[in-house]
C-alpha positions as CSV (number, residue, x, y, z in Angstrom):
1,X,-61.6,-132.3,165.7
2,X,-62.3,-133.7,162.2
3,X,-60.0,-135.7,160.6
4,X,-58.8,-134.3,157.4
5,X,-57.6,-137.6,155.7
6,X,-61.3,-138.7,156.3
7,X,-63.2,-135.8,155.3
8,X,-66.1,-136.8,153.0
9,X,-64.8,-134.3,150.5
10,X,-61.4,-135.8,150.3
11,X,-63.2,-138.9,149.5
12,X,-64.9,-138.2,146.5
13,X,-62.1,-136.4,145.5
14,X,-60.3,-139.6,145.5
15,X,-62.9,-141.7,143.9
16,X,-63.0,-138.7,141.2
17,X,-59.6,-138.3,141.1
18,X,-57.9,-140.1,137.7
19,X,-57.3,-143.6,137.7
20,X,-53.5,-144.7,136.8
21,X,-53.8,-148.7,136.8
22,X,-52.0,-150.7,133.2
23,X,-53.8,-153.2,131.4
24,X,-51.4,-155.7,132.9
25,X,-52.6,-154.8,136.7
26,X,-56.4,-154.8,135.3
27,X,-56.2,-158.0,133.9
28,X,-54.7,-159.5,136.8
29,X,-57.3,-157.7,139.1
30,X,-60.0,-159.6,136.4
31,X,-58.5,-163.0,136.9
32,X,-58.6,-162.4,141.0
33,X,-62.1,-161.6,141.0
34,X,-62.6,-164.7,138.8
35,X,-60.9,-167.0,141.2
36,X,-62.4,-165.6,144.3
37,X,-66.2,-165.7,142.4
38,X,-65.5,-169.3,141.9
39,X,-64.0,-170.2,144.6
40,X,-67.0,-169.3,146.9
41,X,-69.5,-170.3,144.4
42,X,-67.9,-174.0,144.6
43,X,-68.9,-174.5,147.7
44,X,-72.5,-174.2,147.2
45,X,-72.1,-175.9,143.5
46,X,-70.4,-178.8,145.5
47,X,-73.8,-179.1,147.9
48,X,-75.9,-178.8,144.4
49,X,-77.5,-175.6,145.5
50,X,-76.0,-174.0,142.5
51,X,-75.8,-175.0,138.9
52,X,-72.1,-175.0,136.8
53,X,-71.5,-174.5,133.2
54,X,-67.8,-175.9,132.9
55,X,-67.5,-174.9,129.7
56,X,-68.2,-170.9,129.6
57,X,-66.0,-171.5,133.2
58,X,-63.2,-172.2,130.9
59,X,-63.9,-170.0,127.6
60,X,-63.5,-167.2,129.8
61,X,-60.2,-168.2,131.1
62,X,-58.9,-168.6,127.7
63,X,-60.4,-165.2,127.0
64,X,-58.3,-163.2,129.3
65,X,-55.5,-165.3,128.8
66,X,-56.1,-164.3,125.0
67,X,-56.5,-160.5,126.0
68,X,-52.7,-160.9,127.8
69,X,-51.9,-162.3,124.7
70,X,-53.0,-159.7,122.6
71,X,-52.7,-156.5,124.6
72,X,-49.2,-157.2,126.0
73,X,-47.7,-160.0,124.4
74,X,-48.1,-162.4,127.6
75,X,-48.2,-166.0,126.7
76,X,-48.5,-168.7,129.9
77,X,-45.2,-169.6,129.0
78,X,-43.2,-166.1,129.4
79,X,-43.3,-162.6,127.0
80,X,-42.9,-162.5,123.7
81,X,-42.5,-160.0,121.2
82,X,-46.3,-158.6,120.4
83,X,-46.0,-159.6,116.8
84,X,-48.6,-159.6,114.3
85,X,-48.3,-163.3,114.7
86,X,-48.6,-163.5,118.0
87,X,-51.8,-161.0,118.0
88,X,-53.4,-163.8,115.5
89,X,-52.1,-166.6,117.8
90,X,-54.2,-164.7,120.7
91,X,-57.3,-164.2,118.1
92,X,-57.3,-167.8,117.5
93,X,-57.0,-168.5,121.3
94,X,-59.8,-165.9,122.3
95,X,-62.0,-167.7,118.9
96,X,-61.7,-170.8,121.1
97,X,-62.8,-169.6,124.4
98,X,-65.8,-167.5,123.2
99,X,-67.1,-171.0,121.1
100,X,-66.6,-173.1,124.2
101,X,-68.8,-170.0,126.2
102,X,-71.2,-169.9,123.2
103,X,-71.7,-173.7,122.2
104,X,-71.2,-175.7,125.1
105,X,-70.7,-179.6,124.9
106,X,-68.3,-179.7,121.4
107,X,-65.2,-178.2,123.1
108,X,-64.9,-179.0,126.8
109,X,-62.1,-181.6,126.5
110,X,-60.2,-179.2,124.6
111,X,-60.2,-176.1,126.8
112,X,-59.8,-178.1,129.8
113,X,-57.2,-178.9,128.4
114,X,-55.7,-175.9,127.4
115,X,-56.2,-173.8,130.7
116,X,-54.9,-177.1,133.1
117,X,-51.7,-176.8,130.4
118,X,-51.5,-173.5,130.2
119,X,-51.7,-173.2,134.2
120,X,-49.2,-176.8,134.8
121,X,-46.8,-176.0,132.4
122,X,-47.2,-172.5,131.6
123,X,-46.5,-172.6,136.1
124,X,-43.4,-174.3,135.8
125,X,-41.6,-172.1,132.7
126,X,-42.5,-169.2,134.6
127,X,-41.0,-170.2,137.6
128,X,-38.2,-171.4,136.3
129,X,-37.4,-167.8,134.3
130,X,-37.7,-166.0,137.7
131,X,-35.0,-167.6,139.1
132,X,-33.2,-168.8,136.4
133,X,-33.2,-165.0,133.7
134,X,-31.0,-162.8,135.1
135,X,-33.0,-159.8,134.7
136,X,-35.7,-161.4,137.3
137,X,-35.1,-162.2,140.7
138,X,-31.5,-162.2,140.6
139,X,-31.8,-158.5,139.8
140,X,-34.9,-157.5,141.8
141,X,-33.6,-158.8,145.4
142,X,-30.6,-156.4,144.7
143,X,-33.1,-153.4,145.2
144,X,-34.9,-153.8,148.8
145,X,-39.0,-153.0,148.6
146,X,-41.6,-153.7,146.2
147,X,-39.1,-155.5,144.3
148,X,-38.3,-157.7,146.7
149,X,-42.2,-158.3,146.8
150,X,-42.7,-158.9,143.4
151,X,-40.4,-161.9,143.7
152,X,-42.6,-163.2,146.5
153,X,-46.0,-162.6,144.2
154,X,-44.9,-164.5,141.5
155,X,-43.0,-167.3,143.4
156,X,-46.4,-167.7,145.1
157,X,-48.8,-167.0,141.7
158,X,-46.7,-169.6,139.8
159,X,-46.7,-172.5,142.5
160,X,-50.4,-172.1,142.4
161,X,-51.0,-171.9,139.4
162,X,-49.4,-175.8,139.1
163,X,-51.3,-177.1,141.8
164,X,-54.8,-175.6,139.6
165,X,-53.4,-177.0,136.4
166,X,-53.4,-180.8,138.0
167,X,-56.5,-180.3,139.5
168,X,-57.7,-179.1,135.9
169,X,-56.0,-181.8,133.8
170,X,-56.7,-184.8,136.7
171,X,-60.1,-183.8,137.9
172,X,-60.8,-185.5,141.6
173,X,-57.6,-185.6,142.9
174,X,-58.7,-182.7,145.3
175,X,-62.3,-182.6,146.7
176,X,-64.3,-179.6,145.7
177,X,-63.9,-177.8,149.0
178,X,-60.3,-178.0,149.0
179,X,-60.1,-176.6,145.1
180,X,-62.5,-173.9,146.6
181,X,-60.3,-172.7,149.1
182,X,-56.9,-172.9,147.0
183,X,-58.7,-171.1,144.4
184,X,-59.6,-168.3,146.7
185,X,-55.7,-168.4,147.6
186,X,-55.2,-168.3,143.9
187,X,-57.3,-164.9,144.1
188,X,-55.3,-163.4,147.0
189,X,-52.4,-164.3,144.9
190,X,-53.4,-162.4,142.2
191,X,-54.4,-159.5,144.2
192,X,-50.7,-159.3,145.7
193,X,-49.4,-159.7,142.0
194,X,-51.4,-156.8,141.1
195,X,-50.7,-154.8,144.2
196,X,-46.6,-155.3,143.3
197,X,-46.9,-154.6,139.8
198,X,-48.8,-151.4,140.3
199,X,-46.0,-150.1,143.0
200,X,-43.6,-150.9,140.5
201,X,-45.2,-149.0,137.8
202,X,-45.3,-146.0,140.4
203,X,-42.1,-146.3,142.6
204,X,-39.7,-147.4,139.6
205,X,-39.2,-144.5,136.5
206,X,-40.2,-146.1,133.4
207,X,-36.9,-145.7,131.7
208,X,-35.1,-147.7,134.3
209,X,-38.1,-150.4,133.4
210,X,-37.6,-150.4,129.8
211,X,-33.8,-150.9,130.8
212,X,-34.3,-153.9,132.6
213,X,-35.2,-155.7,129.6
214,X,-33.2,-157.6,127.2
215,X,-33.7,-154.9,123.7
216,X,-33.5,-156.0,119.9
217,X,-33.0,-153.7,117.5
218,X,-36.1,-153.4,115.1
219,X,-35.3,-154.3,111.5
220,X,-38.2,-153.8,108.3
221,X,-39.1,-156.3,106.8
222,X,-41.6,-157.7,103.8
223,X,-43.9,-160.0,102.6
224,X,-44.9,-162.8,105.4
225,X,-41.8,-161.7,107.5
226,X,-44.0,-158.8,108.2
227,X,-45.9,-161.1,110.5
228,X,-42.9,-161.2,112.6
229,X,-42.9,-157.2,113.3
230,X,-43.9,-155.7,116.1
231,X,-47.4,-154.4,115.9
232,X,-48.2,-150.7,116.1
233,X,-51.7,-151.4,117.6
234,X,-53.0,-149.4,120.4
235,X,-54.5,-150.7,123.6
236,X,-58.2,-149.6,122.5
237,X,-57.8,-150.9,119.1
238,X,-56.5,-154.7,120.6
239,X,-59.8,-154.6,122.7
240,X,-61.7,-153.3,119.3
241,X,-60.4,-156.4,117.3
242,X,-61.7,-158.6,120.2
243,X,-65.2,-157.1,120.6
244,X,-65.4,-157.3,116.7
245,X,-64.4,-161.2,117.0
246,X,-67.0,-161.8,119.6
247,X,-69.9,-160.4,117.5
248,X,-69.1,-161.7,114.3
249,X,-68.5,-165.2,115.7
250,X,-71.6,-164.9,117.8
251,X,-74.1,-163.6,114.6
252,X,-72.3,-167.3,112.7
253,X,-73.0,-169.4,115.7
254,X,-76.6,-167.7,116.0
255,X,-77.6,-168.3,112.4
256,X,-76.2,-172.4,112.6
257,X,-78.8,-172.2,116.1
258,X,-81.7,-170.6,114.3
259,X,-81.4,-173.9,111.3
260,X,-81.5,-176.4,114.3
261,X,-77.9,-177.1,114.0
262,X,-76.6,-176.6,117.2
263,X,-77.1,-175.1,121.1
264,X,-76.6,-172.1,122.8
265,X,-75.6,-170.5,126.1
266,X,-77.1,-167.5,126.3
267,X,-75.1,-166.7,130.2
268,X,-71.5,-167.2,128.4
269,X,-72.7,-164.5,126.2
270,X,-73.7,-162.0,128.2
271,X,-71.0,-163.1,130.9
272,X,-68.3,-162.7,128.3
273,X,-69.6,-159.2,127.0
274,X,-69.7,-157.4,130.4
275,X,-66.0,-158.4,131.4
276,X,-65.0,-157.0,128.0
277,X,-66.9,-153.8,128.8
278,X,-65.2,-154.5,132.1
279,X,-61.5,-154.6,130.8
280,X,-62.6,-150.8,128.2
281,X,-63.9,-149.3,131.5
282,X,-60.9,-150.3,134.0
283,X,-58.1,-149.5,131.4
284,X,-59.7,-146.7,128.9
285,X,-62.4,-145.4,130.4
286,X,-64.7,-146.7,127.4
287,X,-68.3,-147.7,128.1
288,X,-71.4,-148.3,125.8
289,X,-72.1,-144.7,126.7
290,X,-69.2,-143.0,125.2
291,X,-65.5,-142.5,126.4
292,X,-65.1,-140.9,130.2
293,X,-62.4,-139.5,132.2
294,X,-60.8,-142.8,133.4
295,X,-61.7,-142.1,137.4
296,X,-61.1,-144.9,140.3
297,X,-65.1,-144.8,140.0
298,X,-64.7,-145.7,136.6
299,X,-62.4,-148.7,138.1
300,X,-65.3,-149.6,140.4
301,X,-68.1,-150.0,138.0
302,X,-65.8,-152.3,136.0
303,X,-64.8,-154.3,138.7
304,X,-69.0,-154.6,139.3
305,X,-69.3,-155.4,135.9
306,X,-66.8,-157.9,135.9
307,X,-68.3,-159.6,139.2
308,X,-71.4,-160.0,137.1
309,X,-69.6,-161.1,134.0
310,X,-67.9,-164.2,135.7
311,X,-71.1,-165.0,138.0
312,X,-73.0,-165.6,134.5
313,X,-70.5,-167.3,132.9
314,X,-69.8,-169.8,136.1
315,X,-73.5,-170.4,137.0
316,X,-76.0,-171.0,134.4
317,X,-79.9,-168.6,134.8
318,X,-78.4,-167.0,137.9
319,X,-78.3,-163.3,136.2
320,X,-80.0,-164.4,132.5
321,X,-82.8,-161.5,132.8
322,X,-81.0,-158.9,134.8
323,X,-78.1,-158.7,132.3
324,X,-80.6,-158.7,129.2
325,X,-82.3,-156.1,130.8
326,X,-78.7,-154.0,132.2
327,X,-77.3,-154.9,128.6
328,X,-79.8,-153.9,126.2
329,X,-80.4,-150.4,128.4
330,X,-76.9,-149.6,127.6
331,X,-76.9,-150.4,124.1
332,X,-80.0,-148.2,123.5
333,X,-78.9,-145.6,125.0
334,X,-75.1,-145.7,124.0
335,X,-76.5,-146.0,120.6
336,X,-79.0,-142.7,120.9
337,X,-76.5,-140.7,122.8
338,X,-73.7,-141.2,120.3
339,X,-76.1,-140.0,117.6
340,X,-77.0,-136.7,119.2
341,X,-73.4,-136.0,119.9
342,X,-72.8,-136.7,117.0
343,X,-75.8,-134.5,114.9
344,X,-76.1,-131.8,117.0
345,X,-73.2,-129.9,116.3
346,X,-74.1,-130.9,112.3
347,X,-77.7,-129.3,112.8
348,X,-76.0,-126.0,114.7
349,X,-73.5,-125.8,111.7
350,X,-76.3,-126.0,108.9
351,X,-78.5,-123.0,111.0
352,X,-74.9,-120.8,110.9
353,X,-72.8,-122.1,108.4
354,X,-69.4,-120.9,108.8
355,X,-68.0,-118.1,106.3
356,X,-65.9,-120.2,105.1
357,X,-66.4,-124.3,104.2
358,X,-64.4,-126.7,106.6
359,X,-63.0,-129.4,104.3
360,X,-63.2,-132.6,105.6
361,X,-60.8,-135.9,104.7
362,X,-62.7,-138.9,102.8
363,X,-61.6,-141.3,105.5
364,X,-63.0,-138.5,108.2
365,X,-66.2,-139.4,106.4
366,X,-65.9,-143.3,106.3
367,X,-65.3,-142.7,110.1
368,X,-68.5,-140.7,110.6
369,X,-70.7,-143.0,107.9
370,X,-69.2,-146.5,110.0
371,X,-69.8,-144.7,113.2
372,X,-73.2,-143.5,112.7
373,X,-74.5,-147.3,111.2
374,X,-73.1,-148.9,114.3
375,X,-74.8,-147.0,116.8
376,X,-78.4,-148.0,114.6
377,X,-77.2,-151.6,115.0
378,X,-76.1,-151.0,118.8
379,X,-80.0,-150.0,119.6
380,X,-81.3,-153.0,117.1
381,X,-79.3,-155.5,119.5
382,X,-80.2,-153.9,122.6
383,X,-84.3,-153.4,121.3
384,X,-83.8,-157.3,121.0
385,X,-82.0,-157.9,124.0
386,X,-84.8,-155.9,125.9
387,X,-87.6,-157.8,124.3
388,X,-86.5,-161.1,122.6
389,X,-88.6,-162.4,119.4
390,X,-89.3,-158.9,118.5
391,X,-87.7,-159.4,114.8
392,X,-86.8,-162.7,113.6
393,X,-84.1,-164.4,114.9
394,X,-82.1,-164.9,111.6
395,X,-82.9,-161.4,111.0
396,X,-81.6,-161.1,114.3
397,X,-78.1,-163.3,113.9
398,X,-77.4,-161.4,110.3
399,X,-77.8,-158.0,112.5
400,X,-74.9,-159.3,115.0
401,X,-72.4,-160.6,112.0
402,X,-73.3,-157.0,110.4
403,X,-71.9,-155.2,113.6
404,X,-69.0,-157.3,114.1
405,X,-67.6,-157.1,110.4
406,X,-68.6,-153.2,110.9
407,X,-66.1,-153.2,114.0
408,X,-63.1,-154.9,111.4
409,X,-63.6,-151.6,109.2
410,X,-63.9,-149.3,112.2
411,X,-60.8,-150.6,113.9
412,X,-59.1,-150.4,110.2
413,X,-59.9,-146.9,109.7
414,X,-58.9,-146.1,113.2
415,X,-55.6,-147.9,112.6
416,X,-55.0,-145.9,109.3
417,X,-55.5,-142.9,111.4
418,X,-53.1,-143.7,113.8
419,X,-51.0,-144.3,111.3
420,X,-51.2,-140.9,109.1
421,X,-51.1,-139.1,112.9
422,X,-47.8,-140.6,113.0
423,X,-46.2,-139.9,110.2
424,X,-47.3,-136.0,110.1
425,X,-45.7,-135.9,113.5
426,X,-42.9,-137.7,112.7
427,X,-42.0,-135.2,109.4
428,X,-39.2,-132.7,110.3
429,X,-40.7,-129.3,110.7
430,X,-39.9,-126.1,108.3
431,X,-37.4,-123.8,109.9
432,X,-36.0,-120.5,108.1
């Protein structure tokens, strides 16, 4: 007799069946992967058999702890209102990781720095709130379960997270295997985090959640106070601002390395780019192809992507001409298949014009006309990607800056949107 629970057909409907994990549980699944990559790897970058770029090690870090930052409002020290400040604090912190990936040598003191405080420090406050807040442990071990679990987790994640933070800031206190295997216990940590978490999201409604945590009211307020608000952006339009970040500070960094100025780390790029994609595809569905139903497939091709991402960033030529070759593809053909969605149904229209003509709003237009010239850029970039010196490379740096700054005005106009959606839906309806 066939088992029903392990019928191939129940399977794939699994694997097809939608995918319900936050950006909070995909970022902490990112930073598992990261520890457990590196962990491993240390052991054969400790026998020399591997090479180590410290420096896009830690720029990545401080990238996701940017995207916490950003997409939640989660500092290493505790949450915070996700402020318009605080989205440019996590900017700034993201600018620093990505130059430390993309330049390395000028910045390695200071984002050593930065993740061993952000993991000693940020450790200790965090421990300290769970047991000291009253609306962490002290409430969760009231309520048996996954509750009682998530107390564990973090205990365990923030203890951890000290021990990496001295071995960070007071490098050879620990030999490398013994960093190795507590950062694979780091991983495992983070796993069980993200396990907890999750449940919780399931098991516990989310208006008991959103009750559990201390609320303010929300006052308006002007001129720079307006920095204090909290921001209105969406999760796809946080990851936006980033992506548009990376490519204009990459095209500025490319042009000072085309006049001789400085070097360049080629695997900190590409390592960087596909754990972005990694983060679009895990909590939107979003890949250089278009948008897709957000599927537990969809979760494992990010969690691939994201493999590769921190393998490149942690161990220089490893991956260099694969990921040219895997990111330029998808650039070309994101780019060409985003076009013909996007003209087809125009050339069907002009062979049966309607009877009547569809208006269309001016900002529906700046949508379409920024749309269009970023998918020409996307297959430039990936035509250069797939054979590099094809066009000059300052040619080639001014391309990247022009995409970025292309991505400020798309994830404006998508904001402004938003923002109209909300207020027609917010306006009372007409009743007789």
């Amino acid at each position: 007799m066939i088992d029903e629970d392990k019928h191939p057909k129940k399977e794939h409907l699994k694997l097809t069946g939608e995918s319900d994990l936050t950006i909070e549980v995909v970022i902490l699944l990112i930073f598992g992967i990261f520890m457990l990559i590196f962990g491993f790897l240390l052991f054969q970058i400790h026998t020399g058999v591997l090479p180590y770029a410290p420096d896009s090690t830690y720029g990545l870090f401080v990238l996701l702890m940017a995207f916490q930052i950003i997409t939640m409002g989660k500092t290493p020290f505790g949450d915070l209102k996700r402020s318009w400040l605080l989205v440019l604090v996590g900017i700034i912190v993201g600018i620093l990781g990505m130059a430390a990936a993309f330049v390395p040598g000028y910045l390695s003191d200071p984002v050593r720095l930065i993740v061993g405080g952000g993991l000693l420090f940020g450790g200790i406050a965090l421990f300290l709130q769970l047991f000291i807040r009253e609306d962490k442990a002290w409430t969760w071990r009231k309520v048996s379960g996954v509750l009682q679990h998530l107390i564990l987790a973090c205990g365990l994640i923030y203890i951890i997270a000290c021990i990496c933070g001295l071995i960070t800031l007071f490098p050879g206190i620990t030999t490398d295997q013994q960093t190795a295997v507590i950062l694979i216990l780091f991983a495992l940590s983070f796993f069980y985090l993200a396990y907890c978490v999750q449940k919780v999201r399931r098991e516990i409604p989310l208006s008991h959640q959103e009750g559990m945590k201390s609320g303010t009211d929300q006052k308006q307020m002007n001129g720079v106070w307006q920095l204090l608000e909290e921001t209105s952006l969406s999760l796809s339009l946080s990851i936006l601002l980033m992506v548009a970040v990376l490519l204009t500070l990459l095209g500025i960094i490319l042009i000072l390395v085309n006049l001789g100025m400085i070097a360049f780390s080629q695997d900190g790029l590409l390592g960087m780019l596909l754990v972005i994609f990694s983060i679009q595809m895990m909590a939107l569905g979003e890949t250089p192809l278009g948008a897709f139903k957000r599927t537990w497939i969809m979760t494992i091709f990010g969690m691939i992507f994201a493999t590769l991402g921190v393998v490149s960033c942690i161990v220089p030529g490893l991956l260099t001409g694969l990921l040219q070759i895997l990111l330029g593809l998808l650039n070309i053909l994101g780019g060409v298949i985003l076009l013909t969605g996007r003209f087809l149904p125009v050339l069907a229209a002009m062979k049966n014009p309607p009877a009547a003509p569809v208006p269309q709003f001016p900002i529906l237009k700046k949508l379409n006309i920024t749309l269009t010239i970023l998918n020409l850029v996307s297959i430039a970039f990936g035509i250069s990607m797939l054979m590099p010196g094809i066009m000059p490379g300052m040619l080639n740096a001014e391309i990247i800056v022009v995409n970025g700054l292309l991505l400020f005005v798309l994830a404006y106009i998508l904001h402004t949107i938003d923002k109209i959606s909300a207020d027609l839906s917010n306006q009372p309806s007409v009743t007789e």
